[in-house]
VOGU-3710 file (C-alpha; in Angstrom, 3 decimals, decimal comma):
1> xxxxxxxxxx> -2,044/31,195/-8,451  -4,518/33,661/-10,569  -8,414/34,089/-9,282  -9,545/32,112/-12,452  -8,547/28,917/-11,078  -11,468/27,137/-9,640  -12,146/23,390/-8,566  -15,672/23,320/-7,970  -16,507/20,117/-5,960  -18,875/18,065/-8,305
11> xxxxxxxxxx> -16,016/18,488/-11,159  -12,467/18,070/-9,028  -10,898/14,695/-7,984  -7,871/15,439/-5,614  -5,839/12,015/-6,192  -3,605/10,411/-3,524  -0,614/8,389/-4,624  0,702/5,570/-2,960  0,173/6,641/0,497  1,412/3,595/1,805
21> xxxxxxxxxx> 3,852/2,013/4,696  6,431/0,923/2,910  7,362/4,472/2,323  5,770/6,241/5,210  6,446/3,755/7,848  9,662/3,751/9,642  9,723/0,173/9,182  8,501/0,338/5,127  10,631/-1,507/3,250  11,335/1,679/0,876
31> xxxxxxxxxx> 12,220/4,534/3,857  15,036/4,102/4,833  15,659/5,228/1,109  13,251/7,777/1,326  12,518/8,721/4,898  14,605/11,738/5,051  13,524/13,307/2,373  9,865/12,765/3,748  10,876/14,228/6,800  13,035/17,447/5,077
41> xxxxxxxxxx> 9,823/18,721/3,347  7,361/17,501/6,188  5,239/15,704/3,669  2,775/13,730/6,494  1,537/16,912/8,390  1,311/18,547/5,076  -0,351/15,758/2,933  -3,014/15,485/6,499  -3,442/19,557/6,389  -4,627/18,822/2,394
51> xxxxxxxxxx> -6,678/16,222/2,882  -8,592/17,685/6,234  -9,052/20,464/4,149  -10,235/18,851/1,339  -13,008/16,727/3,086  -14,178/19,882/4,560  -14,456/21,099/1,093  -16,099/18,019/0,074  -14,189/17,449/-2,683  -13,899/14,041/-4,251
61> xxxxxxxxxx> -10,853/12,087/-3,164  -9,135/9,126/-4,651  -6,812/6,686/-3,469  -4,038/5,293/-6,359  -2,467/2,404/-4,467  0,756/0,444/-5,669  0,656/-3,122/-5,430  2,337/-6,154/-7,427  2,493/-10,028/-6,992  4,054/-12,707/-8,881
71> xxxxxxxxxx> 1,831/-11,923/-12,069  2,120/-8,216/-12,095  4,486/-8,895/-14,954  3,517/-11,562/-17,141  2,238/-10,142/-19,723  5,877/-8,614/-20,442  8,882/-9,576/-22,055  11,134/-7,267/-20,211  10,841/-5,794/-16,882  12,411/-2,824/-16,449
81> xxxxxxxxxx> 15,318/-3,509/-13,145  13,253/-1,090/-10,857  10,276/-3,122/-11,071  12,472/-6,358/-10,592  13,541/-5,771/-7,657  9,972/-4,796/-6,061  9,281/-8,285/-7,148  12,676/-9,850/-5,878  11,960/-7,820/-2,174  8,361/-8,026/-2,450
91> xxxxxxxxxx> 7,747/-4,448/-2,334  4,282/-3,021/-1,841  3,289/-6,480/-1,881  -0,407/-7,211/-2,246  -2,452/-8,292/1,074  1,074/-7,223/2,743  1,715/-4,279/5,924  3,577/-2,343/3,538  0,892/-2,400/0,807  -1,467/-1,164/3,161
101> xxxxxxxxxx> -2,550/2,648/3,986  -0,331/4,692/6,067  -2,655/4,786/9,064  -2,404/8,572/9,592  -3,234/9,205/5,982  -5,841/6,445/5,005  -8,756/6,279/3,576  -12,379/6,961/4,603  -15,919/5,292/4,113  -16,908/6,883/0,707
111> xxxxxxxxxx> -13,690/8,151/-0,512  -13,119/6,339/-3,771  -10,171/3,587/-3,702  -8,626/2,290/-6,819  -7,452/-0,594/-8,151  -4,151/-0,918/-7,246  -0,972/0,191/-10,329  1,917/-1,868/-10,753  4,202/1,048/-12,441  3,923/4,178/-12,601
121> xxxxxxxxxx> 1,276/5,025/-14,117  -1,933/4,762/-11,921  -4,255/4,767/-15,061  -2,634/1,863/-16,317  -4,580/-1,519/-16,275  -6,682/0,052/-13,248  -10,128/2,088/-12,991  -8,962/5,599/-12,507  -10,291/6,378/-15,704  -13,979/4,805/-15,483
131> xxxxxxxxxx> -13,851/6,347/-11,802  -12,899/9,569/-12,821  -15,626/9,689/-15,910  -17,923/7,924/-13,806  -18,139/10,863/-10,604  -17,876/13,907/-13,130  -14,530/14,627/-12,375  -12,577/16,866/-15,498  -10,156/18,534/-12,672  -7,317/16,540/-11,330
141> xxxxxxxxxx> -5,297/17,410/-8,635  -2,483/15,019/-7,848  -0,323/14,409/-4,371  1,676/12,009/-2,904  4,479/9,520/-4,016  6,912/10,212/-5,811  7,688/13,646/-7,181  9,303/12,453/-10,396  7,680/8,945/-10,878  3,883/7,877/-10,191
151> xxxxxxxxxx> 2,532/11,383/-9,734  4,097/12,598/-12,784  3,573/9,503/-14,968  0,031/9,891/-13,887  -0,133/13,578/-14,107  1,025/13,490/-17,934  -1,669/10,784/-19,065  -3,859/12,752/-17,334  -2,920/15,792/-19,660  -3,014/13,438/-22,574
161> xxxxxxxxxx> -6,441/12,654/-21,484  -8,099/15,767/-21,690  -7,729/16,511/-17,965  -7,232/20,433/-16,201  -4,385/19,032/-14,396  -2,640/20,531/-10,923  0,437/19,469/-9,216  0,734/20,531/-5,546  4,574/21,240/-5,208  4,502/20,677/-1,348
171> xxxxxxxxxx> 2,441/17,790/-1,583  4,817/15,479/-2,940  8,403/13,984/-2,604  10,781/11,609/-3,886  14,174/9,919/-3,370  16,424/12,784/-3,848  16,184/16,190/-3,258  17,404/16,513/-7,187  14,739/14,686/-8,636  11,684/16,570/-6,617
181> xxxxxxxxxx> 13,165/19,628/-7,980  12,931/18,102/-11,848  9,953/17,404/-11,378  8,401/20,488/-9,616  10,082/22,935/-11,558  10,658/21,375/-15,187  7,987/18,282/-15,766  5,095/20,090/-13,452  5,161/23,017/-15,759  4,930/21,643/-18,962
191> xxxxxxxxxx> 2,614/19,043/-18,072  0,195/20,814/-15,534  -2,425/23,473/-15,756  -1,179/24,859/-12,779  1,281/24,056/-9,791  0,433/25,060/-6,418  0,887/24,682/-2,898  -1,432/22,912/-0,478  -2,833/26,242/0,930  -3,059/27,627/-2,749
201> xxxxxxxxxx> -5,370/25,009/-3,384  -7,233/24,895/-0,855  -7,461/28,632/-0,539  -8,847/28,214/-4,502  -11,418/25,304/-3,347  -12,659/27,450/-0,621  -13,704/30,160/-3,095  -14,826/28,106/-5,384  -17,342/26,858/-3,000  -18,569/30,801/-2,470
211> x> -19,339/31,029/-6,149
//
């Protein structure tokens, strides 16, 4: 991290992926695939130490939900097999438990919640975008689930969008331990501003407050 980066609270969105229980629960329908990696890089006690932090800071925070029905997908002739068999197991189902918040990790009165993805990409057919433009935000600062999929689809169209985009590297996780590292140490790079840890950033938000 270098002194120059700053995240001033009316301009910085800190964005949440897909906190949800079916892959933080022990009874999510996704963690028994993804549990243990969770659990190797002690991503709830982290991802609670970044968001305490950041509502002390008072820096904007936004919820990306997943979420799919039984329409999610027609408007498309082919669905990729990943996304076929969320629909086949109903995976982060809509109005379901595992669609819902992790409690630990949920969301508060006046934090910003958005409409819910059905891929990867959490600007895709949702309001991130109008959210983003409509709180000031032009710094993004993206956590959660997982490593190599949502928070780096959503990271890059960020970048395409003309966003200062950060990755915090001990903020995230995904399936396999190969994977995380792919996407931390190859994709976060070329597609990020910067790539920090949780402390980094907060450390940086802190100061940025004294200015």
């Amino acid at each position: 991290m270098t002194e120059q980066l700053i995240y001033p609270k009316s301009t910085t969105g800190l964005i949440l992926i897909d906190l949800l229980n079916d892959f933080l629960a022990e009874d999510g329908k996704m963690n028994p695939a993804i549990g243990e990696q969770v659990k190797s890089r002690n991503l709830i006690a982290n991802l609670t130490r970044l968001i305490e932090g950041a509502r002390e800071a008072g820096t904007k925070i936004f919820y990306a939900p997943h979420g799919l029905d039984e329409h999610s997908f027609d408007d498309f002739n082919v669905v990729h097999p990943v996304f076929q068999g969320g629909l086949a197991n109903h995976i982060f189902w809509k109005g379901s438990y595992g669609a819902d918040f992790y409690p630990a990790l949920r969301p508060r009165d006046g934090e910003t919640v958005l409409t819910q993805h059905r891929m990867y990409d959490s600007f895709m057919g949702t309001d991130l975008q109008e959210r983003l433009e409509s709180q000031g935000v032009e710094k993004v600062v993206f956590a959660g689930l997982t490593s190599g999929t949502c928070i780096e689809g959503t990271g890059r169209h960020a970048l395409e969008a003309g966003y200062h985009v950060t990755f915090l590297a001990d903020g995230v996780a995904d399936f396999t331990a190969e994977s995380h590292r792919a996407a931390v140490d190859i994709a976060y790079p070329t597609f990020g501003h910067a790539v920090l840890s949780i402390d980094e950033f907060l450390t940086a938000v802190n100061n940025s407050a004294k200015q």
